[in-house]
N, C-alpha and C positions, 0 to 999 in steps of 0.2 A: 446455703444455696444462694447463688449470687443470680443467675437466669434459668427463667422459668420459660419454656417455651409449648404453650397452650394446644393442645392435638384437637381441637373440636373445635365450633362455629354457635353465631347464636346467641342465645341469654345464656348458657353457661359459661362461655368462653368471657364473654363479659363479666361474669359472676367473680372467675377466676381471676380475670386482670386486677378487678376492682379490690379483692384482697390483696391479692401481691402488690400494689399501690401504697394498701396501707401500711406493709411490712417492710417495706423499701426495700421489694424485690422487684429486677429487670422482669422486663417480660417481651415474645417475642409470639405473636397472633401467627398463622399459617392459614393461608386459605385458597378458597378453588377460586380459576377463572370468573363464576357465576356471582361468588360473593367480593368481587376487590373493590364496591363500596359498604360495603356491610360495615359495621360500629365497629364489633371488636379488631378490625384493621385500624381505626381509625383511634382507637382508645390505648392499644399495647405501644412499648416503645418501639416496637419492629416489627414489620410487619415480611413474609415473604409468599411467594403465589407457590403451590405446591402440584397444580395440576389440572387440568379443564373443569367443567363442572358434576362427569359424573364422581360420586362418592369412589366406587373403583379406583378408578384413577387419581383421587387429590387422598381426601378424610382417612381410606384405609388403604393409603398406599404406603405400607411402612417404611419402605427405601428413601423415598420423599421424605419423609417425617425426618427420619434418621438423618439424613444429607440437611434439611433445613438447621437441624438440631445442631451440625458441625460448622454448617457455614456462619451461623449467628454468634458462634458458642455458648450456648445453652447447655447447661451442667442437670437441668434436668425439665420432665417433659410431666406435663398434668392431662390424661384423659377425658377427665370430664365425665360423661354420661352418654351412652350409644357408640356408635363407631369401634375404633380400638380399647375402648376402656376396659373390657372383661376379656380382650385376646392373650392367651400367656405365650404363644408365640412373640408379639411385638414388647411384652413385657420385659420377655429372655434376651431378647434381639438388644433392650436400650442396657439391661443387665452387663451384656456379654459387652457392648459398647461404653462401657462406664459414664452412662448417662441415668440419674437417678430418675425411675419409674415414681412415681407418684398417686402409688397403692400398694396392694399386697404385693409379695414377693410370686414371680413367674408360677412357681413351683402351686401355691395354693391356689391363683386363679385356673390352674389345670386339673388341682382337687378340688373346688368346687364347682368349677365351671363343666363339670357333665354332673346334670341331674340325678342320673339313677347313684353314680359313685354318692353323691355328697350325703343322701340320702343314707346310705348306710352305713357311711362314718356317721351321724348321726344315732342312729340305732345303737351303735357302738358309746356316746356318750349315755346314752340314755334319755335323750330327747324326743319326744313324741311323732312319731311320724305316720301318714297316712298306708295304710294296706296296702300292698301292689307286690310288682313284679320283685324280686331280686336282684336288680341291676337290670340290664335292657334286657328285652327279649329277642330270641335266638330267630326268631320264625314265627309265621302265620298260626302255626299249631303250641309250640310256645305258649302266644299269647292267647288263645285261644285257652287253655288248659289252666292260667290263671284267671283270665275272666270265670273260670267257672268256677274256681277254688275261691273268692273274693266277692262273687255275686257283683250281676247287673245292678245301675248302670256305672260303665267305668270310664277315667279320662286315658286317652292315648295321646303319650305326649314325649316331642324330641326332647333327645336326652341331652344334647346342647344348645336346648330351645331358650330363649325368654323373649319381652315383648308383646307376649300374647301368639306370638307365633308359632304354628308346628303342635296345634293344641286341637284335637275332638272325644267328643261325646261322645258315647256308644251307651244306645239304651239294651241293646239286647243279641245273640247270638247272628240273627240275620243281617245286622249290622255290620258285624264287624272286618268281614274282609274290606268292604270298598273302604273303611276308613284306615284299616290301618295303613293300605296302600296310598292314599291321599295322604295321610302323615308323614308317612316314609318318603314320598316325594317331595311334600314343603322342607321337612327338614333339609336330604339333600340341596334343594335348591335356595335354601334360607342363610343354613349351617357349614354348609360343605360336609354333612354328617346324617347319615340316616340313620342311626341308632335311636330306635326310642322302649318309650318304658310304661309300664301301666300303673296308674292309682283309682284306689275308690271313689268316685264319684261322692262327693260332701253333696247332699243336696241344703242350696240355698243357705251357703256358710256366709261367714263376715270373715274379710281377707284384712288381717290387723298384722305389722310390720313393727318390730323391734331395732330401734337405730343404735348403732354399738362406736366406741370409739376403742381401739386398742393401739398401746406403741408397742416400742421394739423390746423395753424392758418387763413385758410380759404383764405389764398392768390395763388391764379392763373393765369400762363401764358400759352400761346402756341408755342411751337419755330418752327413755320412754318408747310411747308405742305411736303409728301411726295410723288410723283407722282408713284404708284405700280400699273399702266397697264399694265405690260407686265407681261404676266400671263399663264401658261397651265394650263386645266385643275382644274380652280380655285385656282391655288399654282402660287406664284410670284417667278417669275425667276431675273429682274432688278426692282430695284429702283432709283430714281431719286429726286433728291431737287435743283433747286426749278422744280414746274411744268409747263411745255410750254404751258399747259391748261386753265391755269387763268389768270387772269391779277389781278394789286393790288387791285380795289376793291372789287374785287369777293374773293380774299385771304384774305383782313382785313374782310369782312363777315362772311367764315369760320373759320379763328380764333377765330370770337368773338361768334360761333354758339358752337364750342367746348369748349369754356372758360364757357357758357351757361349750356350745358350738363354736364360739369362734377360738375358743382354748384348745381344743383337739385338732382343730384346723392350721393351729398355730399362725392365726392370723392377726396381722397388723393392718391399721390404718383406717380410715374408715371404711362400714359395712353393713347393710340391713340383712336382718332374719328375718323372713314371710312368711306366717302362720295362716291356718284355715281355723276359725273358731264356727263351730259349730251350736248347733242352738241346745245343745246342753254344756255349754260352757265347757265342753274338751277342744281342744286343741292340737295342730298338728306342722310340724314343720314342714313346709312347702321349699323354700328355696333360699340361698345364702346368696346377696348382690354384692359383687366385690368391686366398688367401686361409689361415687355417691350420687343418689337420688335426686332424682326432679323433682321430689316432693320435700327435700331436706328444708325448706325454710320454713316450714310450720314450728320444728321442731327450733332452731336457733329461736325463733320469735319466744316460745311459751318455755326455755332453760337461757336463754340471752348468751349461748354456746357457739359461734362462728366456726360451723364446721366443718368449711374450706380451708380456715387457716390452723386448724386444730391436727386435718389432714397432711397440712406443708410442712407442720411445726412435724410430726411423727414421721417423716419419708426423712426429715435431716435429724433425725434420730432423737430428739428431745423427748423427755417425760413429763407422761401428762400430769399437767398442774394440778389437777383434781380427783380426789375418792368418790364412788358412789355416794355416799353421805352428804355429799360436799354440793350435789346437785340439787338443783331447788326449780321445781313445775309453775309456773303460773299462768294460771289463765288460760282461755280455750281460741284455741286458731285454728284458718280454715283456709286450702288453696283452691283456686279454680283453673284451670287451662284453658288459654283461651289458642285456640286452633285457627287457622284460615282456611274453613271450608264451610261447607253451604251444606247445611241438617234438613232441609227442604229438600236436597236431591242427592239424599243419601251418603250424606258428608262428605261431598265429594271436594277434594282437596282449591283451593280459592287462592293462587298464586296473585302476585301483579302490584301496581304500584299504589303505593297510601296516599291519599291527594289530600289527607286532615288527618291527624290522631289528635286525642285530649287523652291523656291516664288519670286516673282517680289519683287523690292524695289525703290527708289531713290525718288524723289521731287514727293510730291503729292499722295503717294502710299502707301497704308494699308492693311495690311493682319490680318482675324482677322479667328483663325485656330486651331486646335487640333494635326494635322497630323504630323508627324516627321519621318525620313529615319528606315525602320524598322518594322514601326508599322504597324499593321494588324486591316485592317474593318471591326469590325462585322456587321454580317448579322441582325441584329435582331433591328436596329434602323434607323432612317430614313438618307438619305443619303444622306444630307447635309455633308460637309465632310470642307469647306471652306467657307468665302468671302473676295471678292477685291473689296476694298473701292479705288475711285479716288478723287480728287479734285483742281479744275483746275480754274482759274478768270471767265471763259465764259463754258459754254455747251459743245462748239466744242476742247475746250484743255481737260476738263473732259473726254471726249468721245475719245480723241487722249490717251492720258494716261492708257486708259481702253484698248483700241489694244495693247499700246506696256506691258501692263503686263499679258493680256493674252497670248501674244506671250513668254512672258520671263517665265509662268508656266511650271515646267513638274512635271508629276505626275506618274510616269513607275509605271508597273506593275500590274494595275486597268483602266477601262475604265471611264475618267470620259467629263461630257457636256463643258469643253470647247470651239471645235470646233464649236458648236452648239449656243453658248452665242457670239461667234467669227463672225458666221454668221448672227446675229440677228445685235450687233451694228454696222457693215456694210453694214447693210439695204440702200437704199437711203430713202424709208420713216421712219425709225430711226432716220437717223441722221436729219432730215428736221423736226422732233418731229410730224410728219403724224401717228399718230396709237390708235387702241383702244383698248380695251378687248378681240377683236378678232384677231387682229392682229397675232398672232403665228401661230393660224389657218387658219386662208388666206395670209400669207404673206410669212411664214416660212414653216409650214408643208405643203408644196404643194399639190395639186391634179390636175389631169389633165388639168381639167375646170379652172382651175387659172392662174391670170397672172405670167408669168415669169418674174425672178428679171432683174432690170437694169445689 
């Protein structure tokens, strides 16, 4: 690969540049109208405007992509995370343009990228999966007829859903039409796809993620787990490695359930498994992410594995230098997301200009970030703006690490979740590793009826 030309915006596109720097690969930034001061224009070797500011129009306009990608020449193109990263349309598109994608092959992002399919190639390995439907449901009475065969309560969920999107609860039969109609419509309007599908409701699971690396030569490891319960509103707030939730047997079984999954899928490149562990330590394969993670730097931190460019080395077809054996865990690391919105008015998104930043630094501490003194947040993307990586020998030093750099943040002149992330890992059942998928909502967003914190 001699040029890398970056399909996203942000701390990943930066993330991206900054490895192909060290690889002594070009690189060629793309961006909308809204971002032509933003960093990673100012960091790639080339930078070109792909479209105004909405997303439509610039991020997932793959014609723009493609044309940026001919006029720079760029021999190949990095997704990143969000956006085009999991479309196997734009995958096929750089395929059929002999521009090398930088993930899986089109073909597998189309098998795993509808939920209910991935799902029963899964079953097909023999990898644990949760109760539900048989692929999407055909109809209102359909799903109807499986809710009753699987018992209340159940999740209704787009079949080309993630993000937290296209996702409801249903505790009980009178329930169910207005959600599944409200489903059926987000997904349309989310997906361009209204198919969705039913699972059993886990009550009050821990949502722990297996990160995998695979090349072309059909060699596959996993480097551990990620523990992403701490969650609003289906969007992960903290992540964590390793998880308080398993012990080593039940971790060498999902490593080897994901090293399973991505063998039948015949997937390369990097990739996370996302499991539901339930409070009797069973398990259950949720969804295969074909592309890499917002939350991947916990995991480089606690295996010292750079898995952006472990990603670059496997798309120019190289084999990975390392056996599972060969991987070695240390120590316990923890991200936080720091967003631009205002948690006092219901996280309501916090665009506009930074008139001071300070980032935390010193032993154990990673910022991984777009934002600089000066620069102004647009509105028009999502508002992730940050993350603070820790890593410390034990939990309790990761977790001390992660107070004193959110205390050493400032970020004037925008509202952002801080205090909020501040108040969570000084939980007492935080730090005691007590919490599950609800947690934020019985623990953190109070209600009356609820216990008050220590």
């Amino acid at each position: 690969m001699n040029k890398i030309l970056i399909a996203n915006r942000g701390e990943i596109a930066v993330r991206i540049i900054r490895a192909c720097k060290e690889m002594n690969i070009k690189t060629v930034a793309v961006y909308s109208q809204a971002d032509k001061d933003a960093l990673h224009t100012r960091l790639a070797d080339e930078a070109i405007c792909i479209g105004p500011a909405s997303s439509k129009k610039s991020y997932l306009n793959i014609q723009n992509i493609i044309e940026a990608a001919y006029i720079t020449g760029a021999d190949s193109i990095h997704p990143g995370f969000g956006f085009l990263s999991e479309n196997a349309e734009f995958a096929k598109i750089c395929e059929e343009s002999n521009i090398k994608f930088i993930g899986p092959s089109s073909k597998v992002i189309n098998l795993l990228g509808n939920k209910s399919n991935s799902k029963e190639l899964m079953k097909e390995a023999g990898v644990p999966v949760i109760p539900g439907s048989d692929g999407s449901v055909k109809g209102l009475k359909d799903a109807a007829d499986v809710c009753e065969k699987i018992g209340y309560p159940v999740m209704l969920k787009a079949a080309a859903g993630g993000g937290g999107k296209g996702i409801r609860i249903v505790n009980n039969s009178n329930e169910l039409e207005i959600n599944y109609n409200i489903v059926k419509q987000e997904a349309k309007n989310s997906f361009n796809d209204d198919e969705i599908y039913i699972e059993k409701f886990i009550k009050n699971p821990r949502h722990v993620e297996i990160q995998i690396l695979a090349d072309e030569h059909k060699n596959i490891v996993h480097l551990g787990e990620r523990d992403c319960t701490i969650q609003r509103n289906h969007q992960k707030i903290i992540e964590e490695t390793p998880s308080t939730a398993i012990d080593d047997k039940l971790r060498n079984k999902m490593g080897k359930a994901a090293i399973k999954a991505a063998e039948i899928a015949g997937y390369t490149s990097c990739g996370t498994v996302e499991f539901l562990v339930d409070s009797d330590k069973n398990f259950y394969f949720m969804e295969m992410n074909t592309r890499i993670q917002v939350e991947h730097p916990i995991t480089e931190m606690r295996t010292g594995i750079d898995i952006v460019k472990a990603q670059i080395k496997i798309a120019a077809g190289e084999e990975l230098k390392f056996k599972q054996k060969d991987i070695k865990f240390n120590g316990h690391s923890i991200e936080c997301r720091i967003n631009a919105e205002n948690p006092m008015k219901n996280f309501m998104p916090s665009p506009g200009k930074i008139n001071e930043i300070n980032l935390p630094g010193g032993n154990g501490i990673r910022v991984d970030t777009a934002i600089y003194n000066g620069y102004t947040i647009p509105p028009n993307y999502d508002s992730m703006i940050a993350k603070i990586i820790t890593h410390g020998t034990t939990r309790n030093e990761a977790i001390a690490k992660m107070k004193r750099a959110l205390e050493e943040l400032v970020v004037d002149g925008i509202n952002t979740n801080r205090d909020f992330l501040f108040h969570i890992i000084r939980n007492p059942d935080f730090i005691r590793g007590n919490f599950d998928t609800s947690f934020i909502e019985k623990d953190i967003l109070k209600t009356p009826n609820q216990k008050k914190e220590d």
